[in-house]
The first five atom37 places (N, CA, C, CB, O) and aatype in JSON, in Angstrom:
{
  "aatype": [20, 20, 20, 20, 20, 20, 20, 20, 20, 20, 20, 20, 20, 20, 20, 20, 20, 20, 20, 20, 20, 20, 20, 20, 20, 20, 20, 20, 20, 20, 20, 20, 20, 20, 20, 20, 20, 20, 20, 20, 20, 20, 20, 20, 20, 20, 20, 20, 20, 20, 20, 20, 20, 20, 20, 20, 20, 20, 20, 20, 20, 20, 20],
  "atom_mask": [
    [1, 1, 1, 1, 1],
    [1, 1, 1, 1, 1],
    [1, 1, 1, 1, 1],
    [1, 1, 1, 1, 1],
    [1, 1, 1, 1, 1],
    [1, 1, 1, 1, 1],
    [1, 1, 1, 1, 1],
    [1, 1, 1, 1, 1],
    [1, 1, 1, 1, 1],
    [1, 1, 1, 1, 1],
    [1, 1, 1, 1, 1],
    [1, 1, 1, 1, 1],
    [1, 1, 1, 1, 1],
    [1, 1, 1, 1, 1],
    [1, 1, 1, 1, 1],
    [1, 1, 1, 1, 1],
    [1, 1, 1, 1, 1],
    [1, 1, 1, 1, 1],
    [1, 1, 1, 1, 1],
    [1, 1, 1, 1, 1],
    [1, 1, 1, 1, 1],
    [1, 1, 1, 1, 1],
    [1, 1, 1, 1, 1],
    [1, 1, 1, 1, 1],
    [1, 1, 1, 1, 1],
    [1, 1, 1, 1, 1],
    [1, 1, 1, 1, 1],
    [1, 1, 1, 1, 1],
    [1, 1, 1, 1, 1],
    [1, 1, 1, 1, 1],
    [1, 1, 1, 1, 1],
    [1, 1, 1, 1, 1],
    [1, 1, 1, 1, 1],
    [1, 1, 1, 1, 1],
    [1, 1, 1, 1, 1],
    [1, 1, 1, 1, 1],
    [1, 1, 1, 1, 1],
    [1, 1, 1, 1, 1],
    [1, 1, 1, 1, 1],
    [1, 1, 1, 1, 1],
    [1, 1, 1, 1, 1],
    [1, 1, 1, 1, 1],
    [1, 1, 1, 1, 1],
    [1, 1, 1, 1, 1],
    [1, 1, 1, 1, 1],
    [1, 1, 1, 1, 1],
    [1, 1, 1, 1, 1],
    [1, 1, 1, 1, 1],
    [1, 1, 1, 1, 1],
    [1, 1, 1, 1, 1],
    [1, 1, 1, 1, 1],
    [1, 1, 1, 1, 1],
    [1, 1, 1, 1, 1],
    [1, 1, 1, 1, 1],
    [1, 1, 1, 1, 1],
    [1, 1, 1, 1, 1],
    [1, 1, 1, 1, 1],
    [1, 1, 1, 1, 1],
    [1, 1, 1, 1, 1],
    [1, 1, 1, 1, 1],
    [1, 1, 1, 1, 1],
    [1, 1, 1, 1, 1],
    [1, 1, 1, 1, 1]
  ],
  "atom_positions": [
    [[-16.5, 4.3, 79.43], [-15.45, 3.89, 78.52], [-14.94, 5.08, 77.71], [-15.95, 2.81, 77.59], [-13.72, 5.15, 77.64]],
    [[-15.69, 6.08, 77.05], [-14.97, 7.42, 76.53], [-14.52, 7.93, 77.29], [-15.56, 8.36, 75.96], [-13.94, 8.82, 76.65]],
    [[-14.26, 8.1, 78.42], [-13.85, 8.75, 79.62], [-12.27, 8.19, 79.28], [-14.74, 8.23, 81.22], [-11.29, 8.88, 79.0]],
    [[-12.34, 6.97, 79.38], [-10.98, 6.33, 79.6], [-10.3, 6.64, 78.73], [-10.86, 5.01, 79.7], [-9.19, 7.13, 78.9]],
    [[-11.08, 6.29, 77.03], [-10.37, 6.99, 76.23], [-9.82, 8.22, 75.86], [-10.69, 6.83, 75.68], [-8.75, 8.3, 75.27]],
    [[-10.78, 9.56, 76.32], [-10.44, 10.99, 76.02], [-9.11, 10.87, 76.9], [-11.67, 12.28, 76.49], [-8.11, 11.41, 76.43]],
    [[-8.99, 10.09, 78.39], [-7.84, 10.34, 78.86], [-6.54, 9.68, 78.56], [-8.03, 10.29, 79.91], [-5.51, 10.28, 78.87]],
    [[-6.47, 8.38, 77.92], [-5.21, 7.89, 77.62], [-5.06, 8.57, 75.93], [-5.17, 6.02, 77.81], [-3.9, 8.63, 75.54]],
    [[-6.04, 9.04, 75.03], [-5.66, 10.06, 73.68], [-5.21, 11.2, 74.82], [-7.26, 10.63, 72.32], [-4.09, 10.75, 75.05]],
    [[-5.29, 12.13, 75.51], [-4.84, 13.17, 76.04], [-3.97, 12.92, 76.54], [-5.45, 13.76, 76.67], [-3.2, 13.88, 76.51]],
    [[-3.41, 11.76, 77.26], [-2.37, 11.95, 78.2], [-0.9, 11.81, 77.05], [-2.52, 10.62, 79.6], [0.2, 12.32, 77.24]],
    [[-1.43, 10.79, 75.64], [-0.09, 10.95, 74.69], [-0.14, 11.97, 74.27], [0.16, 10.13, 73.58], [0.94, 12.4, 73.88]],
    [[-1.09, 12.69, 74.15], [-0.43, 14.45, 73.45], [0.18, 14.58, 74.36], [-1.38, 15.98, 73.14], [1.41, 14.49, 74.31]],
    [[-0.47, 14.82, 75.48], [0.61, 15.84, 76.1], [1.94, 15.41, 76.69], [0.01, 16.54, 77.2], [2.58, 16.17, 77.42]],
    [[2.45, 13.89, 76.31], [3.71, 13.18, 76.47], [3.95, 14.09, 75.28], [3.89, 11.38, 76.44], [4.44, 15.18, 75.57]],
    [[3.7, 13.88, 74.07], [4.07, 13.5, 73.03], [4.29, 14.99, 72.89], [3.22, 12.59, 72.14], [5.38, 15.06, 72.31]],
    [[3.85, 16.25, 73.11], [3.9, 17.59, 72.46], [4.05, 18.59, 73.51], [2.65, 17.9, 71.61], [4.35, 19.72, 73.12]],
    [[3.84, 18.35, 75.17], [3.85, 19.11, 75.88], [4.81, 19.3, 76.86], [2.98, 19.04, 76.17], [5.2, 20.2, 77.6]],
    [[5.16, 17.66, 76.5], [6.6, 17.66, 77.94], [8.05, 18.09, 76.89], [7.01, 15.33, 78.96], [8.18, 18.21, 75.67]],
    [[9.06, 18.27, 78.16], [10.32, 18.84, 77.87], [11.28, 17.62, 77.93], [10.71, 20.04, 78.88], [11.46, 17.26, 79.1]],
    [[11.87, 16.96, 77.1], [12.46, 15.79, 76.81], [14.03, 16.24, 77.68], [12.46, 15.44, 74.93], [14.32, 17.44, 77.67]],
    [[14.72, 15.53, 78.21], [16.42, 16.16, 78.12], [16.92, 15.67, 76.88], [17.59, 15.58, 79.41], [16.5, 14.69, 76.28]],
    [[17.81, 16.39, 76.56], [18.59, 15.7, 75.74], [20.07, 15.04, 76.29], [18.76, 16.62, 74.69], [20.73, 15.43, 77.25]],
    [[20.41, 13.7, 75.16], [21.5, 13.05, 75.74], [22.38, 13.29, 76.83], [22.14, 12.93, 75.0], [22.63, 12.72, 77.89]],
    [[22.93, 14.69, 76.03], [24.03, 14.99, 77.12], [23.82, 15.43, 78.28], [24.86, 15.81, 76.8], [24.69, 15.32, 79.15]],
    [[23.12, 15.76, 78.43], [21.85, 16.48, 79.5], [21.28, 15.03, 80.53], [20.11, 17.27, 78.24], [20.92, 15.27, 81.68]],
    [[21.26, 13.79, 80.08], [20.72, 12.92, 80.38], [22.12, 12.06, 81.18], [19.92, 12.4, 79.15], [22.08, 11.62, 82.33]],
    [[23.21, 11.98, 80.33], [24.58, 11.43, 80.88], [25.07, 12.22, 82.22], [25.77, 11.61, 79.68], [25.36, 11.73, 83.32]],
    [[25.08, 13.3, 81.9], [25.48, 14.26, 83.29], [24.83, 14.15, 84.48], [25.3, 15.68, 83.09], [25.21, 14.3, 85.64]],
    [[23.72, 13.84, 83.98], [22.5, 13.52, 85.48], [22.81, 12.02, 86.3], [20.48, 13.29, 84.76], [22.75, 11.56, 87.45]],
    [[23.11, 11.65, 85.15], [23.13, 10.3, 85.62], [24.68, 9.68, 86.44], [22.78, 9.45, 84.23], [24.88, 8.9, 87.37]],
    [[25.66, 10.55, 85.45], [27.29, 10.84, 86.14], [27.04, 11.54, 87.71], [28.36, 12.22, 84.99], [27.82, 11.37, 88.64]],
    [[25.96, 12.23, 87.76], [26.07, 12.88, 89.16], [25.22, 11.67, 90.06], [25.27, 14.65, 89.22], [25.64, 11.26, 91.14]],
    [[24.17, 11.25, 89.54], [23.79, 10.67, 90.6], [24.44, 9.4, 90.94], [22.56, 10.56, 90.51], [24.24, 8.86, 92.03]],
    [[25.29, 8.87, 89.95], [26.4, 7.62, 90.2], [27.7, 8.29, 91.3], [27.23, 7.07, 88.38], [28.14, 7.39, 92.02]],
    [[28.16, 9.23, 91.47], [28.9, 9.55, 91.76], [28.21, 9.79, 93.31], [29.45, 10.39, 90.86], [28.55, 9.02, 94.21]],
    [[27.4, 10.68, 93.52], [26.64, 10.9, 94.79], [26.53, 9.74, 95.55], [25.31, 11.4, 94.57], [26.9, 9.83, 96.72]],
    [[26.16, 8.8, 95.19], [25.45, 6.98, 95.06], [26.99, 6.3, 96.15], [25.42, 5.98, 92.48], [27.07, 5.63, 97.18]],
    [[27.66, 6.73, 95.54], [29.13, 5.8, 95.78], [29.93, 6.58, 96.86], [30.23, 5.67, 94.22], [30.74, 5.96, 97.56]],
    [[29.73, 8.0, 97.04], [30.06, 8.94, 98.1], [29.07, 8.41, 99.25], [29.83, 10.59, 97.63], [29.38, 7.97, 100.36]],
    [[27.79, 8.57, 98.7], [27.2, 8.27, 100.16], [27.39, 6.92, 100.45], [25.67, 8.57, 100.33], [27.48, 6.53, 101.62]],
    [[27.47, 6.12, 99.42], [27.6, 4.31, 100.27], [29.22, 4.3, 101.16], [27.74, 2.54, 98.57], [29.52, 3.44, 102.0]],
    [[29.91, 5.19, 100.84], [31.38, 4.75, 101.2], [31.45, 5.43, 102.62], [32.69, 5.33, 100.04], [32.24, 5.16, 103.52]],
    [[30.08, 6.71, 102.64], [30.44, 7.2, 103.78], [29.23, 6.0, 105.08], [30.13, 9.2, 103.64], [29.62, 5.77, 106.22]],
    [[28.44, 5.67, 104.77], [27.38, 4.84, 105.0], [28.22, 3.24, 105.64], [26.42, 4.73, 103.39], [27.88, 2.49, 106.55]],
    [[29.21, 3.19, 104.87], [30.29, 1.92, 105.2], [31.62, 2.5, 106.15], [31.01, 1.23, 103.51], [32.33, 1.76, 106.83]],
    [[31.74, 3.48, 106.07], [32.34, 3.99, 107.14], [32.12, 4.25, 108.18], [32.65, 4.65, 107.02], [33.01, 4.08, 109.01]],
    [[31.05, 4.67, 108.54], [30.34, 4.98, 110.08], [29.91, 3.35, 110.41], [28.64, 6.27, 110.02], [29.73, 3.19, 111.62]],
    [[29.74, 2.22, 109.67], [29.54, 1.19, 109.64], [30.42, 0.38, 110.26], [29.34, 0.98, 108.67], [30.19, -0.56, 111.02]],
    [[31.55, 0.86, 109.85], [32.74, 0.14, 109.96], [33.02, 0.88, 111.44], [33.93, 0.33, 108.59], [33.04, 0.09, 112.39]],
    [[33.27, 2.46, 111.79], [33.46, 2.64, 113.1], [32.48, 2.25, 114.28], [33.68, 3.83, 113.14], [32.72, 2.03, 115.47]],
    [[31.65, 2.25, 113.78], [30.49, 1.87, 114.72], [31.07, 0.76, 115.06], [28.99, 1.71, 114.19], [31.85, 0.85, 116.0]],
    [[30.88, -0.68, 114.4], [31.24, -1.83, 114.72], [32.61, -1.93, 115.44], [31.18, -2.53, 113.6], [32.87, -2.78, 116.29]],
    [[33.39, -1.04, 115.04], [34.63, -1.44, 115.71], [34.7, -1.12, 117.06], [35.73, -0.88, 115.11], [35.41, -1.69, 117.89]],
    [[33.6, 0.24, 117.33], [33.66, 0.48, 118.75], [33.01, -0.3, 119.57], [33.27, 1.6, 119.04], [33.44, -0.49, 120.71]],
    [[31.88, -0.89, 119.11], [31.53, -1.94, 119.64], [31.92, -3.39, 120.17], [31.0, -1.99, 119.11], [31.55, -3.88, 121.24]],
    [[32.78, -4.02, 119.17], [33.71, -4.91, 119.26], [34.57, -4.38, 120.62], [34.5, -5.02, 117.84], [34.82, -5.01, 121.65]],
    [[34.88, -3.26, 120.32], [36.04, -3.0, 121.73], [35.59, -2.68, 122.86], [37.04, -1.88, 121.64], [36.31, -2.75, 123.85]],
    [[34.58, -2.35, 122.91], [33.2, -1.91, 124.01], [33.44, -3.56, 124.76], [31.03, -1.53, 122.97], [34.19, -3.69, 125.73]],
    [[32.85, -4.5, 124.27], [32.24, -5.53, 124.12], [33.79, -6.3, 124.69], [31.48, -5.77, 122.52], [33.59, -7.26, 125.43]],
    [[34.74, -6.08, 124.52], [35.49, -6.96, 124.88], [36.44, -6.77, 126.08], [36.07, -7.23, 123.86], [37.26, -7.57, 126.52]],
    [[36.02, -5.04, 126.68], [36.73, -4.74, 127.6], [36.12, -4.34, 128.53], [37.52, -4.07, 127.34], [36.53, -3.71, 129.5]],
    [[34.6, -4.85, 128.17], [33.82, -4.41, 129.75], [32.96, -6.04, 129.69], [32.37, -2.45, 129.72], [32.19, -6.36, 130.59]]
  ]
}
């Protein structure tokens, strides 16, 4: 049981005093990029989606 404790008292210091926080704006930008990345790759992900299927459909209906 001290075991458990020395490690959950140690693990909040070193949340609490050792890690590197971002700050806000720092935090919005990350998050603007990975929304943006997110919606590039789904649109390209729905596109090969969409050609795929269509070649198929025409595959499919002329042989």
């Amino acid at each position: 049981m001290h075991k458990l404790k020395t490690f959950i008292l140690e693990s909040y210091d070193e949340m609490k005093n050792k890690v590197s926080w971002p700050k806000y704006s720092e935090l919005q930008s990350s998050s603007i990029l990975v929304l943006v990345a997110s919606l590039i790759f789904a649109l390209v992900i729905g596109l090969m989606d969409y050609v795929f299927q269509t070649g198929m459909d025409w595959f499919y209906k002329e042989f």
